[in-house]
Gaussian input, Z-matrix of N, CA and C with variables (Angstrom, degrees):
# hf/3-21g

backbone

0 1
 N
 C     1     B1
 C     2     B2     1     A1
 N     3     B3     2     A2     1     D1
 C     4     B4     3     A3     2     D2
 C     5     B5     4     A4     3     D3
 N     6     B6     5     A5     4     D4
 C     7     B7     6     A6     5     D5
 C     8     B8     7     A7     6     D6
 N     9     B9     8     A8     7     D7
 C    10    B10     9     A9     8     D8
 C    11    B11    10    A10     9     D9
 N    12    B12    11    A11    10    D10
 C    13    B13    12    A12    11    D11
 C    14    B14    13    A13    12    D12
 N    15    B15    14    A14    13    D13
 C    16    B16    15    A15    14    D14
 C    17    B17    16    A16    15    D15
 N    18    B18    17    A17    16    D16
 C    19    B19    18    A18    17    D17
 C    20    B20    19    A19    18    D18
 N    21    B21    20    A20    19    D19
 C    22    B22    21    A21    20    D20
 C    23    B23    22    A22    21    D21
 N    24    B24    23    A23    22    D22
 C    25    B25    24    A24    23    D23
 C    26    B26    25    A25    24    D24
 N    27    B27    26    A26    25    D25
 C    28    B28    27    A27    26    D26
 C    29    B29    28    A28    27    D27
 N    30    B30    29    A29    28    D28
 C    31    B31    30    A30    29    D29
 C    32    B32    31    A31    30    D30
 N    33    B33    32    A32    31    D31
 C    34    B34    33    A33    32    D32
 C    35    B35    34    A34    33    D33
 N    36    B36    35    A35    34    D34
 C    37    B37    36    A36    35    D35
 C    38    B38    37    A37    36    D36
 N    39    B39    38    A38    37    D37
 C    40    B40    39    A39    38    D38
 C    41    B41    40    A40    39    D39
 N    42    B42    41    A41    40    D40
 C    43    B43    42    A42    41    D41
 C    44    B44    43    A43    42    D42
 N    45    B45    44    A44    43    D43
 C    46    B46    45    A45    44    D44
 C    47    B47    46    A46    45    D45
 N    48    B48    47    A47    46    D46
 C    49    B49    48    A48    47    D47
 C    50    B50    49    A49    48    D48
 N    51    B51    50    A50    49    D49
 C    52    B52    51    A51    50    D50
 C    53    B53    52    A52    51    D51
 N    54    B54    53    A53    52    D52
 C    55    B55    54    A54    53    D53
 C    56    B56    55    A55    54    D54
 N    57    B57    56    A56    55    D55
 C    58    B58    57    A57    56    D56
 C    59    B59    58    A58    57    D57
 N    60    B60    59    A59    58    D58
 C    61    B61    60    A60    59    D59
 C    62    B62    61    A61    60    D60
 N    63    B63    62    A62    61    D61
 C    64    B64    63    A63    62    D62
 C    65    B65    64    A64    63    D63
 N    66    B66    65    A65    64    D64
 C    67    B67    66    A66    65    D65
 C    68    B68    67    A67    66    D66
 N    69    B69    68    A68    67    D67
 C    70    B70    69    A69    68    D68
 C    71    B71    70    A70    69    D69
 N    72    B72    71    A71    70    D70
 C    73    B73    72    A72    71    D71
 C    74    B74    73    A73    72    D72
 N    75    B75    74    A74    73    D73
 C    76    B76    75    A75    74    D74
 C    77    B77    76    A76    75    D75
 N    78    B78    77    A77    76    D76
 C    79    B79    78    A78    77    D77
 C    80    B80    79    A79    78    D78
 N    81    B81    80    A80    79    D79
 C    82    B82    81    A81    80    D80
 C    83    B83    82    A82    81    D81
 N    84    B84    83    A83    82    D82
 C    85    B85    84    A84    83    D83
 C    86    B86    85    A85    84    D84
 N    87    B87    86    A86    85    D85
 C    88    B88    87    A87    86    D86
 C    89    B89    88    A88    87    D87
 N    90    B90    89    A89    88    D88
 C    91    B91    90    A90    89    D89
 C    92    B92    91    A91    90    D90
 N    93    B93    92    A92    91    D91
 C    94    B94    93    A93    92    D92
 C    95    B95    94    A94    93    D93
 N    96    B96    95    A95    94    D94
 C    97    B97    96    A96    95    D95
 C    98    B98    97    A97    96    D96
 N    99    B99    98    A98    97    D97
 C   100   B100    99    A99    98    D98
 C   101   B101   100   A100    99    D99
 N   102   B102   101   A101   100   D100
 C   103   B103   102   A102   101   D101
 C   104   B104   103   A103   102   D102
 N   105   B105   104   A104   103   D103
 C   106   B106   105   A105   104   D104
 C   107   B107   106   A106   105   D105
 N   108   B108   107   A107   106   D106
 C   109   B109   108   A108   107   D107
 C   110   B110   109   A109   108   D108
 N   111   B111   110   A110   109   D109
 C   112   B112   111   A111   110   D110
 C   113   B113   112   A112   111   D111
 N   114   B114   113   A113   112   D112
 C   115   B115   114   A114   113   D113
 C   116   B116   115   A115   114   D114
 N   117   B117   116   A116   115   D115
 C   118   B118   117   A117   116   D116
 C   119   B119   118   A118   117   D117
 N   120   B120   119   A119   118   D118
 C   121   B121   120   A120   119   D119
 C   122   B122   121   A121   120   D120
 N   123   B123   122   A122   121   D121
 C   124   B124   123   A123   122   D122
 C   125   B125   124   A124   123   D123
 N   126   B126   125   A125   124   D124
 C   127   B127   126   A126   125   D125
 C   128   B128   127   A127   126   D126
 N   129   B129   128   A128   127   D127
 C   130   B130   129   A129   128   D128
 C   131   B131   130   A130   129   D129
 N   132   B132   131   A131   130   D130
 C   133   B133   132   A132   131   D131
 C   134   B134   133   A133   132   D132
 N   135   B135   134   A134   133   D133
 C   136   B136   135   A135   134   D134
 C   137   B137   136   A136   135   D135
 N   138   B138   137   A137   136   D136
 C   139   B139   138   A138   137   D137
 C   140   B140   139   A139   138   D138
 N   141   B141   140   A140   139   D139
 C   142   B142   141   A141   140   D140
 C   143   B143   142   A142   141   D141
 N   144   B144   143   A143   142   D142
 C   145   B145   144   A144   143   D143
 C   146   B146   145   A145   144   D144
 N   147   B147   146   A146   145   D145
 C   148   B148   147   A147   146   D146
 C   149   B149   148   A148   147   D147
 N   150   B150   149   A149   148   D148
 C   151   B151   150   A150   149   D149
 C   152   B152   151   A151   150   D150
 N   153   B153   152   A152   151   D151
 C   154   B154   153   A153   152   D152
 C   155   B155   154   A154   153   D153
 N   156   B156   155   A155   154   D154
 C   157   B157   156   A156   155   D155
 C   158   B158   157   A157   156   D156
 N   159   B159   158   A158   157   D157
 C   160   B160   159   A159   158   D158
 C   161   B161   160   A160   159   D159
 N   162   B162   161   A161   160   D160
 C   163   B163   162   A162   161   D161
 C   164   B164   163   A163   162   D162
 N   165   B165   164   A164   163   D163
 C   166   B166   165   A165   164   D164
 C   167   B167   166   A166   165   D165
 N   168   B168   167   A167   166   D166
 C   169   B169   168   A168   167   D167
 C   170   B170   169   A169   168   D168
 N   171   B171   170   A170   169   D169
 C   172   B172   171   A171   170   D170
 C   173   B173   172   A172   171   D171
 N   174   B174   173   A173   172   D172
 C   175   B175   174   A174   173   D173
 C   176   B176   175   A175   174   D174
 N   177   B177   176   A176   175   D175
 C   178   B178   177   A177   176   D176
 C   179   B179   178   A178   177   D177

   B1=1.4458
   B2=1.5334
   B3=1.4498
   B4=1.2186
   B5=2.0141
   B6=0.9678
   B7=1.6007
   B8=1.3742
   B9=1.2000
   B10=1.7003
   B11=1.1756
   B12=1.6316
   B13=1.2430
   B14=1.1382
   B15=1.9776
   B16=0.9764
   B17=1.4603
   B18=1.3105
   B19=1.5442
   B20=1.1573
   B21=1.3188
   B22=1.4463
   B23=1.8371
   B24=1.1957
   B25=1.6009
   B26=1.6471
   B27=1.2289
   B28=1.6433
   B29=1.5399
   B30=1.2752
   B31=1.3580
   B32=1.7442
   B33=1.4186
   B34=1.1032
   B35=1.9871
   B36=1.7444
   B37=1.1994
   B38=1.2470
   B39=1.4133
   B40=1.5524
   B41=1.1823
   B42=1.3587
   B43=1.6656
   B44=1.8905
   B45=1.3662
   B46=1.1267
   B47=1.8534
   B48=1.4630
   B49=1.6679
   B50=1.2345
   B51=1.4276
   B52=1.8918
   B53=1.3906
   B54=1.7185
   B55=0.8756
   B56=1.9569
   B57=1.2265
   B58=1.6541
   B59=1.1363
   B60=1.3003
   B61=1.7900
   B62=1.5918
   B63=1.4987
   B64=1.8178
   B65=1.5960
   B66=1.9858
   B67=1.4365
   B68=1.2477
   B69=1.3819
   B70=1.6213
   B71=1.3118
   B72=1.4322
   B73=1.5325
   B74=2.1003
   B75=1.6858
   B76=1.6159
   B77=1.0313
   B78=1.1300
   B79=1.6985
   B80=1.1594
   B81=1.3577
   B82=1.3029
   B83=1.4792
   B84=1.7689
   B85=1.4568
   B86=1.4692
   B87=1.6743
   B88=1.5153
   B89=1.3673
   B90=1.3444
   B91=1.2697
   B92=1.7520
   B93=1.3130
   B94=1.3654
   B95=1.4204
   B96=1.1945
   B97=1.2542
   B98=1.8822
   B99=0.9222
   B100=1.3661
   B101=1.6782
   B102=1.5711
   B103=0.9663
   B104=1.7398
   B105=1.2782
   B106=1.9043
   B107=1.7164
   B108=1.2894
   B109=1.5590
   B110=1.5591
   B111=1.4525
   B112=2.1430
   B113=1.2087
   B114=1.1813
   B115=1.8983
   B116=1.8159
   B117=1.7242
   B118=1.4259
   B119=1.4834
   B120=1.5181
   B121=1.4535
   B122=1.8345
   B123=1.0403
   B124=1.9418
   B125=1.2308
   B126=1.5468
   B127=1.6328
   B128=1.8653
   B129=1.5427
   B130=1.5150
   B131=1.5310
   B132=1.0319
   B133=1.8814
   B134=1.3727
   B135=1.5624
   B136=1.7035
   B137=1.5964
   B138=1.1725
   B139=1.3058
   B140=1.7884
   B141=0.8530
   B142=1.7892
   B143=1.6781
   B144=1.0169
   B145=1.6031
   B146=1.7639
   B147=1.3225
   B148=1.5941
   B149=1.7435
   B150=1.1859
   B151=1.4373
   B152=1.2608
   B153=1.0576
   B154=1.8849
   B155=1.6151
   B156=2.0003
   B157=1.2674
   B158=1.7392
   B159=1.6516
   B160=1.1531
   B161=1.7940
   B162=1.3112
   B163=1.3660
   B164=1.2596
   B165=1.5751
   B166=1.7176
   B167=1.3351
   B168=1.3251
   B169=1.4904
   B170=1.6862
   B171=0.7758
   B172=1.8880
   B173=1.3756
   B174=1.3459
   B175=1.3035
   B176=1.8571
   B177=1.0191
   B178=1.4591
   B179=1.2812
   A1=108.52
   A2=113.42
   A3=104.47
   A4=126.89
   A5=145.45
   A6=137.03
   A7=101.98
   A8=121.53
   A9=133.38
   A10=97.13
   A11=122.79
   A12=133.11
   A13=94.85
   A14=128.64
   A15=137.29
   A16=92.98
   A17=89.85
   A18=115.03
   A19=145.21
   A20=136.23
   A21=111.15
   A22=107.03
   A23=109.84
   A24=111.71
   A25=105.76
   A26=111.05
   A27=118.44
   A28=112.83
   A29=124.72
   A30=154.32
   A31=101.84
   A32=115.02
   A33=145.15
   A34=104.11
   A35=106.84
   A36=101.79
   A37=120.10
   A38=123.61
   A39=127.08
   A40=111.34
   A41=116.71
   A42=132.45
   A43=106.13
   A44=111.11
   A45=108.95
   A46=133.67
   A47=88.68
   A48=103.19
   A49=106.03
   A50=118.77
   A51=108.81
   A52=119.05
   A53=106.71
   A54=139.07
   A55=113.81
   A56=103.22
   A57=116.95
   A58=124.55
   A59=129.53
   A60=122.92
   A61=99.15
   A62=101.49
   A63=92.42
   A64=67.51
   A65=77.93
   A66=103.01
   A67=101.27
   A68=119.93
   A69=129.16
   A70=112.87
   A71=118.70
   A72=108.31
   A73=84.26
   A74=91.15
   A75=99.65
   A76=117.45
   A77=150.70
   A78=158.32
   A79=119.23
   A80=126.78
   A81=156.63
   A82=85.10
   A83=92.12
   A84=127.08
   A85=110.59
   A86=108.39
   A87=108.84
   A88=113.43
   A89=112.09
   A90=143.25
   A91=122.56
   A92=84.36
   A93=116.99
   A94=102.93
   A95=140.37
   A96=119.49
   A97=116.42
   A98=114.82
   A99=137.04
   A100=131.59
   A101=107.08
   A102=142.58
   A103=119.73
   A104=115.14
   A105=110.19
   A106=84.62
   A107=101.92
   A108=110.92
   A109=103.95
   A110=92.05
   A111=86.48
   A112=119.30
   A113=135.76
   A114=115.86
   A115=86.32
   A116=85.88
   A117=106.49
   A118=125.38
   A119=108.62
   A120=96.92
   A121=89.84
   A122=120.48
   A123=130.59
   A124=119.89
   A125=103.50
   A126=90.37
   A127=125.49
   A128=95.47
   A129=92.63
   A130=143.23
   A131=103.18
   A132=114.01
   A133=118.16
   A134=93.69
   A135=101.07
   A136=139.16
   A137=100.79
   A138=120.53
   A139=105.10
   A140=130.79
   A141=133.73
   A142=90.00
   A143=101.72
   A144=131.45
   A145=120.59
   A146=99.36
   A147=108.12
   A148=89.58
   A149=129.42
   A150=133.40
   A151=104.48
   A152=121.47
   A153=131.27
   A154=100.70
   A155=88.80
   A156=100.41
   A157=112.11
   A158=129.95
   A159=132.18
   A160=117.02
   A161=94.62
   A162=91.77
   A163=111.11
   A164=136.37
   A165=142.63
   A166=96.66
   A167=114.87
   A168=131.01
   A169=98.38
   A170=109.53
   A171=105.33
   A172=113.22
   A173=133.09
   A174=125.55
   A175=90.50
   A176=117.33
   A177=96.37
   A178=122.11
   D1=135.79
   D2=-165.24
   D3=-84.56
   D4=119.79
   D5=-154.21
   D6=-107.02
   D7=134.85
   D8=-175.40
   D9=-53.00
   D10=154.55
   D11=179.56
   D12=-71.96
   D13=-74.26
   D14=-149.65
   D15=-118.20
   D16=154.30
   D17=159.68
   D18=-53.24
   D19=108.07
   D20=-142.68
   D21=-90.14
   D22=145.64
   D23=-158.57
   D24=-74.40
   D25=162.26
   D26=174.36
   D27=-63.29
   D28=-36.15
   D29=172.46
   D30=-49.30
   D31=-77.01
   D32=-156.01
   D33=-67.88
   D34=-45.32
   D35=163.38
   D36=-105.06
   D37=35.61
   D38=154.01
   D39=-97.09
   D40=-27.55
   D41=170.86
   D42=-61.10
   D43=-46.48
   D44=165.03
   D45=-44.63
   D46=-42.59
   D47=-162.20
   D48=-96.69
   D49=25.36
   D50=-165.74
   D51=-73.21
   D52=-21.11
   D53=-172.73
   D54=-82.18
   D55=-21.04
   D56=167.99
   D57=-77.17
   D58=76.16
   D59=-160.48
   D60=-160.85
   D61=154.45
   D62=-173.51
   D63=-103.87
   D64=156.85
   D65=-179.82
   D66=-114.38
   D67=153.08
   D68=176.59
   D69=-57.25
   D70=151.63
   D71=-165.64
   D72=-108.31
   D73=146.23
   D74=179.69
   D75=-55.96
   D76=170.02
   D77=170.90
   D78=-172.31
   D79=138.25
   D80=-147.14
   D81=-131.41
   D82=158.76
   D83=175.58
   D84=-111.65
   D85=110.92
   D86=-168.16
   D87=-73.98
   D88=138.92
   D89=141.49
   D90=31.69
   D91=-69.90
   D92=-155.45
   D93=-117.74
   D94=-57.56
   D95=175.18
   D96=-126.41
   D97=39.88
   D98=172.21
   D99=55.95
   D100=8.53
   D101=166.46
   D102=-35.55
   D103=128.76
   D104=179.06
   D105=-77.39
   D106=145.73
   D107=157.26
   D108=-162.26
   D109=178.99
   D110=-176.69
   D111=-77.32
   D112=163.64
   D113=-175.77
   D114=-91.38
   D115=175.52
   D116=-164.04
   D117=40.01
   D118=67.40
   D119=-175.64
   D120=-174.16
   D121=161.04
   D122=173.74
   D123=-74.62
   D124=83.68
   D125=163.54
   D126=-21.54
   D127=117.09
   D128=155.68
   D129=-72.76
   D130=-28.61
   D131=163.37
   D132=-42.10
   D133=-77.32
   D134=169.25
   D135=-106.06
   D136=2.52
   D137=174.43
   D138=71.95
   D139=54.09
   D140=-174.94
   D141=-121.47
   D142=137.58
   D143=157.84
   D144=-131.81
   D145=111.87
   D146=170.92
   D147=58.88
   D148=65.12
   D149=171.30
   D150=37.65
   D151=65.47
   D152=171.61
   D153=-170.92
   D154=130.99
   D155=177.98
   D156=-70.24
   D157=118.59
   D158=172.20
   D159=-86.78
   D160=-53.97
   D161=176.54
   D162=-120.75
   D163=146.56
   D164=165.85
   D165=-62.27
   D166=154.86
   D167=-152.97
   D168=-127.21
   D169=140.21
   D170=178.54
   D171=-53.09
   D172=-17.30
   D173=-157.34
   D174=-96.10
   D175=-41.59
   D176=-178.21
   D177=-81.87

C-alpha cells in the first residue's frame, strides 16, 4: 500500500479546508418591529410574518 513521501504541511492543508467553515445565517430586519431575524421564517418578538399577524405574542 502506497505511504506519502512527505508530510503534508499545516499551510498546505489549511489551503485545503478554506472552504470548511459555518457560514452566518442571512437575516432581515422585521417588518413590524425592527428586529434582526432569519428571512422566511416568524418573527419571535412579535410574531408578524410578511406583515401579518401569525402568532399572538404573550404581551397582549
Amino acid at each position: 500500500m502506497p505511504v506519502p513521501f512527505r508530510r503534508t504541511s499545516k499551510t498546505r492543508k489549511a489551503k485545503r479546508r478554506t472552504h470548511q467553515r459555518a457560514k452566518k445565517p442571512t437575516t432581515i430586519m422585521c417588518e413590524n418591529c425592527g428586529k434582526n431575524i432569519k428571512s422566511h421564517t416568524v418573527c419571535k418578538h412579535c410574531g408578524f410574518y410578511k406583515g401579518k399577524q401569525v402568532i399572538k405574542s404573550k404581551d397582549e
